[in-house]
Backbone as a printed PyTorch tensor [residue, N CA C, xyz], in Angstrom:
tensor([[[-12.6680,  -1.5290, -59.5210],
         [-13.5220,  -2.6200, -59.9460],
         [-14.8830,  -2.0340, -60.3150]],

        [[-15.2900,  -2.2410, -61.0260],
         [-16.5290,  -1.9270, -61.7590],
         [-17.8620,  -2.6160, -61.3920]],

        [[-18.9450,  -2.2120, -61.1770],
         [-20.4940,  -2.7960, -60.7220],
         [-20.1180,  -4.4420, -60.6450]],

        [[-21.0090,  -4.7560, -62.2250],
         [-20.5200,  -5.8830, -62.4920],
         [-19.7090,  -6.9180, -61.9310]],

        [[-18.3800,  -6.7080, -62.1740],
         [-17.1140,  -7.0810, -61.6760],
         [-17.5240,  -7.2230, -59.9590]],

        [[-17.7680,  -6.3860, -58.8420],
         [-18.1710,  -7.1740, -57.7590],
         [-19.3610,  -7.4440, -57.9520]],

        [[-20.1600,  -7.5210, -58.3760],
         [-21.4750,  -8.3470, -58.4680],
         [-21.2480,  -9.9660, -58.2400]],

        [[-20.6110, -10.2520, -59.9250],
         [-19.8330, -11.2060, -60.2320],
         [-18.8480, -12.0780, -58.9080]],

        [[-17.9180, -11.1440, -58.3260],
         [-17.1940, -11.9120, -57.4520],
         [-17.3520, -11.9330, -56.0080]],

        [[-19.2290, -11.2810, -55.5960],
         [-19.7050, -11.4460, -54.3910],
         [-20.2260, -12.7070, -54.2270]],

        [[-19.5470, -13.3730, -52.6780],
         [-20.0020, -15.0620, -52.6590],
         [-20.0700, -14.7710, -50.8070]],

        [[-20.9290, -15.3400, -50.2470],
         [-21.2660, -16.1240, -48.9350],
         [-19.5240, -16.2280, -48.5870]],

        [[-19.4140, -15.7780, -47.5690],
         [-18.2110, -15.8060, -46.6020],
         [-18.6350, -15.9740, -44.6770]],

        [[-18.0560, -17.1250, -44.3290],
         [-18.8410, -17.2150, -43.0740],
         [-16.6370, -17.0870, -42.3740]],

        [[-15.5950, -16.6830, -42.8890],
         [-14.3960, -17.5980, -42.1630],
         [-13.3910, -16.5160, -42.7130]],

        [[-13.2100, -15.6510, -42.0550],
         [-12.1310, -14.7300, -41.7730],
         [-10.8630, -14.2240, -41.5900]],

        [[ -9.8050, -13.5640, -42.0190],
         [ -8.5400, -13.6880, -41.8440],
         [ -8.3350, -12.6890, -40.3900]],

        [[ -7.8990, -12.7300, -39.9380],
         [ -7.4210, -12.0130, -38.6320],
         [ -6.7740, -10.9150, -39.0790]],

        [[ -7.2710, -10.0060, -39.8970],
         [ -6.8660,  -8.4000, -40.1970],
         [ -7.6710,  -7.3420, -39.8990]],

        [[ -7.7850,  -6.5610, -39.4870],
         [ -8.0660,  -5.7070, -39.7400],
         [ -8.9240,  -4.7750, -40.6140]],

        [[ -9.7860,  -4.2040, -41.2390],
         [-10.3590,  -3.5310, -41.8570],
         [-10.2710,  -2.0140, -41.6960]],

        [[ -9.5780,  -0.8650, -42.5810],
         [ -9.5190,   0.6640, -42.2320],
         [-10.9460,   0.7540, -41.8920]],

        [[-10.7750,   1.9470, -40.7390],
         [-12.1370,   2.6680, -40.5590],
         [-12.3800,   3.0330, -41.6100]],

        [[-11.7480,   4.2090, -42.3990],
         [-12.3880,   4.6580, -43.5230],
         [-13.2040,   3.5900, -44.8780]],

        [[-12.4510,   2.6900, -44.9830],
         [-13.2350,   1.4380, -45.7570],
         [-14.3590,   1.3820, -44.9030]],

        [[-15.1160,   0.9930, -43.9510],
         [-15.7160,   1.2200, -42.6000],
         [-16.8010,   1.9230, -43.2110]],

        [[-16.5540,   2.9600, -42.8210],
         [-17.4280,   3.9590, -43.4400],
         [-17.6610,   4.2490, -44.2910]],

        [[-17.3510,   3.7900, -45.1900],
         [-17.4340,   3.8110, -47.1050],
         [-18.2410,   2.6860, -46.9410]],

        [[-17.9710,   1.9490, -46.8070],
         [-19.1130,   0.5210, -46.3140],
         [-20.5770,   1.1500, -46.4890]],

        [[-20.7940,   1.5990, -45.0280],
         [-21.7810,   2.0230, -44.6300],
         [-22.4460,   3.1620, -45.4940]],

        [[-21.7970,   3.9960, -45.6250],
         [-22.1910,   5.3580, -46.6740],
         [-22.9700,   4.9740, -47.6360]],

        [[-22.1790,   3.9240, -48.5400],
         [-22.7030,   3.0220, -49.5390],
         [-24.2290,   2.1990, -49.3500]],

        [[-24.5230,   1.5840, -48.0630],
         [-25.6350,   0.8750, -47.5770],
         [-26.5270,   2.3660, -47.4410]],

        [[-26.2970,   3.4120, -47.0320],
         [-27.4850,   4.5750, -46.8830],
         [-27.6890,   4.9780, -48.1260]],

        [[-27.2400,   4.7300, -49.2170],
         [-27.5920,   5.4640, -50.9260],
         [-28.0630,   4.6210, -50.9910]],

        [[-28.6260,   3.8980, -50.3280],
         [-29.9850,   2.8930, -51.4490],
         [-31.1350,   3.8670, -51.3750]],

        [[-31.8570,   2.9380, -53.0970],
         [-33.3080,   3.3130, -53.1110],
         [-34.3120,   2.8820, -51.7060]],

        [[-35.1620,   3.9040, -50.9160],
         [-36.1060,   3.5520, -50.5480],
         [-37.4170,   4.2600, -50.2830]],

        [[-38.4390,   3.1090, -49.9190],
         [-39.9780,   3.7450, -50.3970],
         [-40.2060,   4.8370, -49.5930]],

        [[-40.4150,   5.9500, -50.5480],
         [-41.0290,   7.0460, -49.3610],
         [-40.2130,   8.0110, -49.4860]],

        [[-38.5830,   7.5310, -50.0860],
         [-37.5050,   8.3430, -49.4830],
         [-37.1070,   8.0850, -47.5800]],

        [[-37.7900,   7.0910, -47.1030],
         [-37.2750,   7.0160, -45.8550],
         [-36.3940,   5.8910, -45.2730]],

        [[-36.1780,   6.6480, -44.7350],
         [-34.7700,   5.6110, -44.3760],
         [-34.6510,   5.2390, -42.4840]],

        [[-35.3820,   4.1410, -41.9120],
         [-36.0010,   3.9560, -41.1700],
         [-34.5950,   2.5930, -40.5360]],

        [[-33.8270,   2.2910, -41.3490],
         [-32.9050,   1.4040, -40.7330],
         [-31.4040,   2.3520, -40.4280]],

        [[-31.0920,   1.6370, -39.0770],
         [-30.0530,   1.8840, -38.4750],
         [-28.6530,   1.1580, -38.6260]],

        [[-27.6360,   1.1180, -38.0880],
         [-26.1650,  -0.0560, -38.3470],
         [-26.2680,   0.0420, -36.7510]],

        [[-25.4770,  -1.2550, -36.2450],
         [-25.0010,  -1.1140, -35.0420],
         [-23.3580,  -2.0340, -35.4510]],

        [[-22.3620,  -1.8600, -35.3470],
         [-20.5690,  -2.2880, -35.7560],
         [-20.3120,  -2.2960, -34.6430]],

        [[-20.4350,  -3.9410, -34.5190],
         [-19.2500,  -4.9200, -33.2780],
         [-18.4200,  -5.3520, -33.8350]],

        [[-17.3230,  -5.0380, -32.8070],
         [-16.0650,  -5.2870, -32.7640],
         [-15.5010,  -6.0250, -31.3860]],

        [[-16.1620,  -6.0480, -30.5840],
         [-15.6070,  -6.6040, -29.6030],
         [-15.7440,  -7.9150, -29.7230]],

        [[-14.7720,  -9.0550, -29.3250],
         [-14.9180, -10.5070, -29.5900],
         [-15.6650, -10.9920, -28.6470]],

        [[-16.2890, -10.5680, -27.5880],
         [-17.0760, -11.6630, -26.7270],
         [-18.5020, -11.4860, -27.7630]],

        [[-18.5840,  -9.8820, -27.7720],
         [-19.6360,  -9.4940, -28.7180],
         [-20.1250, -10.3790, -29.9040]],

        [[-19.0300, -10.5380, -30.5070],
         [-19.0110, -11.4430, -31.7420],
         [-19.2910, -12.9130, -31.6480]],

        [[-18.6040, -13.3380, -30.7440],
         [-18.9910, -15.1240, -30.2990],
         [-20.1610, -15.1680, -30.0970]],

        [[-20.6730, -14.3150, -29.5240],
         [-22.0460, -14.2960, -28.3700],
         [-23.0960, -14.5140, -30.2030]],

        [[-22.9380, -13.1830, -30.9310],
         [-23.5230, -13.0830, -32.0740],
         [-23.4410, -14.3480, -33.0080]],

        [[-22.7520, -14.9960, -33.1580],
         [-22.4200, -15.9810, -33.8510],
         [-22.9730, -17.0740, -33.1840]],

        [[-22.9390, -17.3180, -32.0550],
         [-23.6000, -18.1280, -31.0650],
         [-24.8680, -17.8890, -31.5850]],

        [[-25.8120, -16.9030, -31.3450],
         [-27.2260, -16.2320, -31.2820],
         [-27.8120, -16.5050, -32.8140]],

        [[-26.8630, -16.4950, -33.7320],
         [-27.1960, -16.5170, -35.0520],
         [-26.6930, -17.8470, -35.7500]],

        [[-26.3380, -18.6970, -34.9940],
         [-26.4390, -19.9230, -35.3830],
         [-25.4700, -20.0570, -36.6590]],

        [[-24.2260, -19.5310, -36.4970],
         [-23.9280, -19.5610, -37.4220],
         [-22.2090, -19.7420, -37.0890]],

        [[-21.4000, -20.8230, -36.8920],
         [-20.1720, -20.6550, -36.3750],
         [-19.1720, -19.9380, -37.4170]],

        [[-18.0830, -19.3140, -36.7400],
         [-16.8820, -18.4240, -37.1860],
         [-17.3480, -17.5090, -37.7580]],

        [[-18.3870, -16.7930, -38.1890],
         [-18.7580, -14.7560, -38.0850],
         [-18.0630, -14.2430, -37.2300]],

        [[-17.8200, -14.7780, -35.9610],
         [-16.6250, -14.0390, -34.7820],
         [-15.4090, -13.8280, -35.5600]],

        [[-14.8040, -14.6360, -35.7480],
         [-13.2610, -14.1230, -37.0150],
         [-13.6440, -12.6820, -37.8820]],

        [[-14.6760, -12.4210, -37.9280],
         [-14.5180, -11.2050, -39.0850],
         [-14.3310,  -9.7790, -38.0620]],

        [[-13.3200,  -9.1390, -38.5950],
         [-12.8320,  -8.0300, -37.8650],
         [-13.9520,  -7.1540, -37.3960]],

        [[-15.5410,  -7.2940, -37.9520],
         [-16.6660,  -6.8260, -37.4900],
         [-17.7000,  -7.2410, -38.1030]],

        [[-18.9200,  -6.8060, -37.7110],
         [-20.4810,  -7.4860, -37.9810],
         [-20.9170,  -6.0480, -37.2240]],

        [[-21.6260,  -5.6830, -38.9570],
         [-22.7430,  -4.8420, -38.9450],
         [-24.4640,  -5.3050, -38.6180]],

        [[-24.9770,  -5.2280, -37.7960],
         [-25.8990,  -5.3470, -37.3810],
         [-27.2880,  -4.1910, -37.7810]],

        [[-28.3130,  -4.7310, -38.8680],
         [-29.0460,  -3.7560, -39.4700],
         [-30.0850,  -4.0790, -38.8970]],

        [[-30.6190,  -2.6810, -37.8880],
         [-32.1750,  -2.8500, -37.6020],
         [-32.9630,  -1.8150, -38.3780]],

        [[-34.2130,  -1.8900, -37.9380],
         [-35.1830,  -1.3490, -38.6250],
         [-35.7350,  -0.8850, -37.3490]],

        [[-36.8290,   0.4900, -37.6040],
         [-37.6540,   1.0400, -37.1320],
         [-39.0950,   1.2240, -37.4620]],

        [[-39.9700,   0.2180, -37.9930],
         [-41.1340,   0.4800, -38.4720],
         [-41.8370,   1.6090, -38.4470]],

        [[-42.2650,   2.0450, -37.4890],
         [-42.7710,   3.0080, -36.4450],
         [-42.6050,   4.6430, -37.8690]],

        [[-40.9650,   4.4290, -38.0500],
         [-41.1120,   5.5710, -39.0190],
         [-41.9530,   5.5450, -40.5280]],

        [[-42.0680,   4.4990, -40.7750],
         [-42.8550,   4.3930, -41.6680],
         [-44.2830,   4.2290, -41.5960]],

        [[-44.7010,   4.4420, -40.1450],
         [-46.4310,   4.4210, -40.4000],
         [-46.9710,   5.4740, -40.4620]],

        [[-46.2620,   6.2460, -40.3350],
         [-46.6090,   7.8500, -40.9050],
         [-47.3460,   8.0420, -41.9980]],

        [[-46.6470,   7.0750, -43.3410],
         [-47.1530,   7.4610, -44.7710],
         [-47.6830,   6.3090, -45.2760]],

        [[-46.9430,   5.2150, -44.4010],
         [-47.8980,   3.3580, -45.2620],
         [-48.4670,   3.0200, -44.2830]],

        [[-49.6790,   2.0490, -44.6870],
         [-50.5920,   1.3340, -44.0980],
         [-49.1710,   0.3040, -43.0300]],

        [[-49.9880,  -0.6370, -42.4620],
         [-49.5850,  -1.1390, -41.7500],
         [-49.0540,  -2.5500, -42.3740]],

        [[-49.4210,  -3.2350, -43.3610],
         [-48.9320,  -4.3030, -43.8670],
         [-47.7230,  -3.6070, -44.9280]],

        [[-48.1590,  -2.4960, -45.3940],
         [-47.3750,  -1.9040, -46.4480],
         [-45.7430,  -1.5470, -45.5840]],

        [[-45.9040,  -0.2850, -44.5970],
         [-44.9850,  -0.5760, -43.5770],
         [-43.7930,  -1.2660, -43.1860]],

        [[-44.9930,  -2.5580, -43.1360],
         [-43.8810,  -3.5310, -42.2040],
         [-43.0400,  -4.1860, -43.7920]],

        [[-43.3610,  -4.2510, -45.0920],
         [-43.1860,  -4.9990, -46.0200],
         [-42.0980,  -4.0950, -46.5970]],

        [[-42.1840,  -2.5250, -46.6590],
         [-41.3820,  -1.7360, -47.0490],
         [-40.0730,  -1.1980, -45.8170]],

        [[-39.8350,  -1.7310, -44.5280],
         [-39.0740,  -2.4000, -43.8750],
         [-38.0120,  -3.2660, -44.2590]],

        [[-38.6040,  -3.9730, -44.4780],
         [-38.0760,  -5.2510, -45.0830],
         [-37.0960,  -4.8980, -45.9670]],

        [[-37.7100,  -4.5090, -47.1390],
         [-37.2280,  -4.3030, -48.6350],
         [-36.0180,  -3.1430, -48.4050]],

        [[-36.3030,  -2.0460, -47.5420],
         [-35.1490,  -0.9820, -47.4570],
         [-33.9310,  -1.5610, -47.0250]],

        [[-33.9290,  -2.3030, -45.7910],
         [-33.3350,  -3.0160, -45.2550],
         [-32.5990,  -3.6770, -46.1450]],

        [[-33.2310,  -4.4520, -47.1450],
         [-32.6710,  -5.5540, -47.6710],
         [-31.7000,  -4.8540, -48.6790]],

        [[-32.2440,  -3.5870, -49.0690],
         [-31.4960,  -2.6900, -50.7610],
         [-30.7500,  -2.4410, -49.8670]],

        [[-30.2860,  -2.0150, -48.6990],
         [-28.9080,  -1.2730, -48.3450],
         [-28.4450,  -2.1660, -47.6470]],

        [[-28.7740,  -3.1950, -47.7140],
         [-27.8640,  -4.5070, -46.8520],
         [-27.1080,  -4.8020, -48.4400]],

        [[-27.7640,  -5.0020, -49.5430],
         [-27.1610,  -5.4650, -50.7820],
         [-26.2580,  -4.2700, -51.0050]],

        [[-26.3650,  -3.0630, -50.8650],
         [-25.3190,  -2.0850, -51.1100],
         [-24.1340,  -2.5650, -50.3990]],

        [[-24.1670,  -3.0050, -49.2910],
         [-22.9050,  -2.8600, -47.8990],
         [-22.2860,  -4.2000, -48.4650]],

        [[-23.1380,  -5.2540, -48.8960],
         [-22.6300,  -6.2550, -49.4930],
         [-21.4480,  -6.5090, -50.9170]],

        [[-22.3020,  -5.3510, -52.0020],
         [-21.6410,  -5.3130, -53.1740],
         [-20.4600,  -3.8900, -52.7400]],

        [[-20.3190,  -3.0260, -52.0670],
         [-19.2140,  -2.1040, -51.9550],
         [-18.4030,  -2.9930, -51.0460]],

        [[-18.5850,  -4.1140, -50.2720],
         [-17.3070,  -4.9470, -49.5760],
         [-16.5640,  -5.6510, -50.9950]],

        [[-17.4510,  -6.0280, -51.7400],
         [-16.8660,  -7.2520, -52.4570],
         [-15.6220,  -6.5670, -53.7230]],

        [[-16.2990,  -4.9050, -53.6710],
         [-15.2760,  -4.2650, -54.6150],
         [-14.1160,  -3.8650, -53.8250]],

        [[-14.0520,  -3.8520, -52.4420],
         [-13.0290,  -3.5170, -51.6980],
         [-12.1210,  -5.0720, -51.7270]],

        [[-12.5010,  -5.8550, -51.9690],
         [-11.8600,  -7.2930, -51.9280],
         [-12.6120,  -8.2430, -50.5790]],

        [[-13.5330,  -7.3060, -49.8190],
         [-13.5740,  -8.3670, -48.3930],
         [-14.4820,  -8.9710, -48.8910]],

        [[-15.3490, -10.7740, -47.7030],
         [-15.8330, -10.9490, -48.2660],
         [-17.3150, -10.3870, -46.9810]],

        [[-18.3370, -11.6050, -47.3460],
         [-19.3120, -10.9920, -46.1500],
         [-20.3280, -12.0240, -46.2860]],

        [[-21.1620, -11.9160, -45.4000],
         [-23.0320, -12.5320, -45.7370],
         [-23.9240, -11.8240, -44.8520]],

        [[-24.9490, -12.4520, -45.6600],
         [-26.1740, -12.0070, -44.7260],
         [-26.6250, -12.9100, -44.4380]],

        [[-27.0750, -12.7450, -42.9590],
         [-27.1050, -13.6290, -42.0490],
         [-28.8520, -13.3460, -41.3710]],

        [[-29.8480, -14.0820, -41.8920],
         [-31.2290, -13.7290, -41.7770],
         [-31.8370, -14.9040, -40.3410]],

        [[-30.6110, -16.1670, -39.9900],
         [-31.5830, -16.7060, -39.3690],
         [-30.8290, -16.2430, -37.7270]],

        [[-32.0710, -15.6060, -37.5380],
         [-31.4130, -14.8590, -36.0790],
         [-32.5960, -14.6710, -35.1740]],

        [[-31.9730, -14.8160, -33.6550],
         [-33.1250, -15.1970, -32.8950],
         [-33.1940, -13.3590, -31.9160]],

        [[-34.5140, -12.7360, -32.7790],
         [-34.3260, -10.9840, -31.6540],
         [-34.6000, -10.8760, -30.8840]],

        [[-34.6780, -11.5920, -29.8670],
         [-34.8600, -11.0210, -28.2350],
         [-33.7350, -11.4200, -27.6500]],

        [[-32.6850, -12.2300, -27.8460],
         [-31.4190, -12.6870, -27.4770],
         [-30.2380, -11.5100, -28.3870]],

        [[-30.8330, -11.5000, -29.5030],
         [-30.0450,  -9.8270, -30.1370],
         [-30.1340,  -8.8170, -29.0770]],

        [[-31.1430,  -8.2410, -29.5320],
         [-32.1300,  -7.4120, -28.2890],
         [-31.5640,  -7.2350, -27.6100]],

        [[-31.4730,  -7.8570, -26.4470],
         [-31.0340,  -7.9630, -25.0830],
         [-29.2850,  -8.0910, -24.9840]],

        [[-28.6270,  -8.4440, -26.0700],
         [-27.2140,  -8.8040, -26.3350],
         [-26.8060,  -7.0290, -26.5420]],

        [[-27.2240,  -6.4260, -27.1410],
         [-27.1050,  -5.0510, -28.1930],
         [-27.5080,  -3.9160, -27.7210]],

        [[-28.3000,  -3.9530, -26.1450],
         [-29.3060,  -3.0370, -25.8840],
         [-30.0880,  -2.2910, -27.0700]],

        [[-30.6580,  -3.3740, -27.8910],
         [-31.8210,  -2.6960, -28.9790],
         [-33.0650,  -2.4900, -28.2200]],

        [[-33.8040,  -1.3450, -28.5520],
         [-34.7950,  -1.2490, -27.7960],
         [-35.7770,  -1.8020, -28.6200]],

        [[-36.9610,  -2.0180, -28.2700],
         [-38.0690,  -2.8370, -28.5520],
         [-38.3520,  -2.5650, -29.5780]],

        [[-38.4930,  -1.0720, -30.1440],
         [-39.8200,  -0.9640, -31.5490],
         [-38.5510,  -1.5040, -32.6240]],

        [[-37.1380,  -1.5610, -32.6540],
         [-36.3900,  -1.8010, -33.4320],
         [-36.3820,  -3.5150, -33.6440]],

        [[-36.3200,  -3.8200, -34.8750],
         [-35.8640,  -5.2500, -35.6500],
         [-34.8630,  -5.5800, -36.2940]],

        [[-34.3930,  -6.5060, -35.9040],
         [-32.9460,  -6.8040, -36.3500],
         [-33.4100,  -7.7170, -37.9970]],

        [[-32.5050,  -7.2060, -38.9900],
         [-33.0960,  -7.1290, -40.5370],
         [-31.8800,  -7.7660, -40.7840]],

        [[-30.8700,  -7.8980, -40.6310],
         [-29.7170,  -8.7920, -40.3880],
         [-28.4860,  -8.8670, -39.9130]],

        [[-27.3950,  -9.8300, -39.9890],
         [-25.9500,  -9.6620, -39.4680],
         [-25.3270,  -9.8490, -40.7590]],

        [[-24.4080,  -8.9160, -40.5480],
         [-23.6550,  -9.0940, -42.0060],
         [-22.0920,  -8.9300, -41.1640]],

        [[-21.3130, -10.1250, -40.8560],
         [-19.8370, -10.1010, -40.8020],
         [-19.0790,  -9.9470, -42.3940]],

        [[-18.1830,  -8.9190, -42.1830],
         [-17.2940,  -8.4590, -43.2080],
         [-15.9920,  -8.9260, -42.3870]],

        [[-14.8940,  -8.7080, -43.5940],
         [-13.5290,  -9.2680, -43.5310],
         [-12.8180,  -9.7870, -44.7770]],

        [[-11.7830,  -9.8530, -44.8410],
         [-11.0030, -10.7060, -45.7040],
         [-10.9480, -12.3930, -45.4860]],

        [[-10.9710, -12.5840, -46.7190],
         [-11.2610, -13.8290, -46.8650],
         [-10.0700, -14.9270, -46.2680]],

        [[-10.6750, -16.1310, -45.7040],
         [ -9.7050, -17.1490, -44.9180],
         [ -9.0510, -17.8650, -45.9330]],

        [[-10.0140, -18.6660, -46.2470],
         [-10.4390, -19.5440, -47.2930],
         [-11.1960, -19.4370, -48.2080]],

        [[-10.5520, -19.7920, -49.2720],
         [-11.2550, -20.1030, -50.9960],
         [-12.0970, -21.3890, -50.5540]],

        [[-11.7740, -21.9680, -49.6360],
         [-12.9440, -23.0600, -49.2640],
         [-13.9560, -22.9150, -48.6010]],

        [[-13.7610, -21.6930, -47.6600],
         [-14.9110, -21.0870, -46.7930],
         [-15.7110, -20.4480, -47.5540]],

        [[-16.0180, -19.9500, -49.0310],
         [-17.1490, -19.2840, -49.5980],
         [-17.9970, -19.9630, -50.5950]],

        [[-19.4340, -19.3950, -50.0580],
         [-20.0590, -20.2830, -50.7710],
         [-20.4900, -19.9380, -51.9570]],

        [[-20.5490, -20.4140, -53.0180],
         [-20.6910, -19.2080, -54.7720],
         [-22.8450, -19.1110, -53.8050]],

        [[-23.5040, -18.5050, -54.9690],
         [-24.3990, -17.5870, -54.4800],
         [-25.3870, -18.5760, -55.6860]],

        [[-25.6600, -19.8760, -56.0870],
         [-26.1690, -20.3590, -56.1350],
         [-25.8120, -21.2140, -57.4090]],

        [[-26.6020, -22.5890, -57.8690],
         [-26.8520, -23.0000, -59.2490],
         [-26.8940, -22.0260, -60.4490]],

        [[-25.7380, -22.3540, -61.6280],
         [-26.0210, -21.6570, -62.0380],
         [-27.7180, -21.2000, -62.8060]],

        [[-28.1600, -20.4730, -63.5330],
         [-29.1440, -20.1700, -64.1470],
         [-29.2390, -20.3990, -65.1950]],

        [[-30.2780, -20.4890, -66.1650],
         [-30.7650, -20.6340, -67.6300],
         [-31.7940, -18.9630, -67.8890]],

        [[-31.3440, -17.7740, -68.0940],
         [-31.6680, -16.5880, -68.1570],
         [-32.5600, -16.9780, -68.6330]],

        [[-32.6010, -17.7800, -70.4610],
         [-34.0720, -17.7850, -71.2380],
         [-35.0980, -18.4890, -70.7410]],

        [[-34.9900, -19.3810, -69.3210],
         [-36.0200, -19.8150, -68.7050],
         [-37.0710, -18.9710, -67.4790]],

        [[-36.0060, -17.9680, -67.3430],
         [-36.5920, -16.9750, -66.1290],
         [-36.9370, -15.7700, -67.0090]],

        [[-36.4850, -14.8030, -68.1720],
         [-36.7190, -13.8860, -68.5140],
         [-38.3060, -14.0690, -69.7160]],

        [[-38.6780, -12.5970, -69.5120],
         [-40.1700, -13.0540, -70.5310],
         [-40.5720, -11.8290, -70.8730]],

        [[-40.6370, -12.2730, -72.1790],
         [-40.1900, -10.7410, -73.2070],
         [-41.7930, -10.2730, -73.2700]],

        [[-42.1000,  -8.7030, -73.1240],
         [-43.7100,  -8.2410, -73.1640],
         [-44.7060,  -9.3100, -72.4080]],

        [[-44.8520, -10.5820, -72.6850],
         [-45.9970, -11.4540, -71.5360],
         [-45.0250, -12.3240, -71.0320]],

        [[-45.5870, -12.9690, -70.0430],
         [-46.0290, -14.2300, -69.1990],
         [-45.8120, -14.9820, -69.8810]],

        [[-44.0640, -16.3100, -70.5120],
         [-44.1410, -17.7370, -71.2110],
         [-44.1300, -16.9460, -72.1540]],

        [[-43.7060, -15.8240, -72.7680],
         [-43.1890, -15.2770, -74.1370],
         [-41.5870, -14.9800, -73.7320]],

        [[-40.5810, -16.4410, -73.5750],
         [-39.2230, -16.3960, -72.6850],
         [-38.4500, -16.0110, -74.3130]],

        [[-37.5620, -15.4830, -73.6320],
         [-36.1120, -15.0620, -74.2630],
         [-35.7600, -15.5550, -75.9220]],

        [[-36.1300, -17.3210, -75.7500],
         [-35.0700, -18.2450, -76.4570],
         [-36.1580, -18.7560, -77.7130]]])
């Protein structure tokens, strides 16, 4: 499958088939989430891959989000600020956190969707109940949950928004000099 092609057929998956996932897919996963672009060249986020089902309820519980437990696992992406105050200011830092996080969460996202599984990211999450669930230690932030798996239901995914009007968002050389 080609870029595009999972771009195209990546959608919100919260509902899981009870299979399995190869390790090696696994780790191709992940491999894929560390080749992202990031600022600095640093790479300041970690994975943590549960698999255990109390693990998973508990997470799904914590993240407010029912049936993520069905997915054969949930990658858990923290961050380490701390490595980045070395070279950025402190608002810069915490903002380029964020953003690394987010480019190799979209990697782990678009290399599932070419494998066929589906996945989400899962941002509303409460970290001191992570934390304490995960033994994360303090300077680390949980940047999100992403349950992977094969898909349950064609009814369980959600498409990834309204569609768009490109010539209303794109703007050729200025500002309201759009497309059309």
């Amino acid at each position: 499958m080609d870029v595009y092609d999972a771009i195209t057929r990546r959608k919100t998956v919260y509902s899981f088939l009870d299979k399995e996932v190869n390790e090696e897919v696994v780790l191709k996963l992940i491999d894929s989430a560390i080749k992202s672009p990031t600022a600095g060249g640093i790479r300041e986020y970690e994975f943590i891959i549960v698999t255990n089902p109390d693990k998973k309820k508990e997470i799904s519980r914590v993240s407010l989000t029912p049936h993520i437990d069905s997915a054969p696992f949930i990658v858990i992406v923290i961050c380490d600020k701390s490595k980045m105050d070395a070279v950025f200011d402190e608002e810069d830092s915490e903002t380029f956190c964020v953003e690394n996080a987010a480019l190799a969460i979209e990697n782990l996202l678009l290399m599932a969707s070419s494998y066929g599984l589906g996945s989400a990211w899962i941002a509303t999450l409460q970290q001191e109940e992570l934390r304490k669930l995960l033994a994360i230690p303090e300077k680390y932030k949980v940047r999100g949950i992403i349950p992977i798996g094969y898909i349950k239901e064609e009814g369980e995914i959600r498409n990834s928004g309204p569609k768009v009007d490109i010539s209303r968002i794109v703007h050729i050389e200025k500002f309201n000099n759009n497309a059309n």
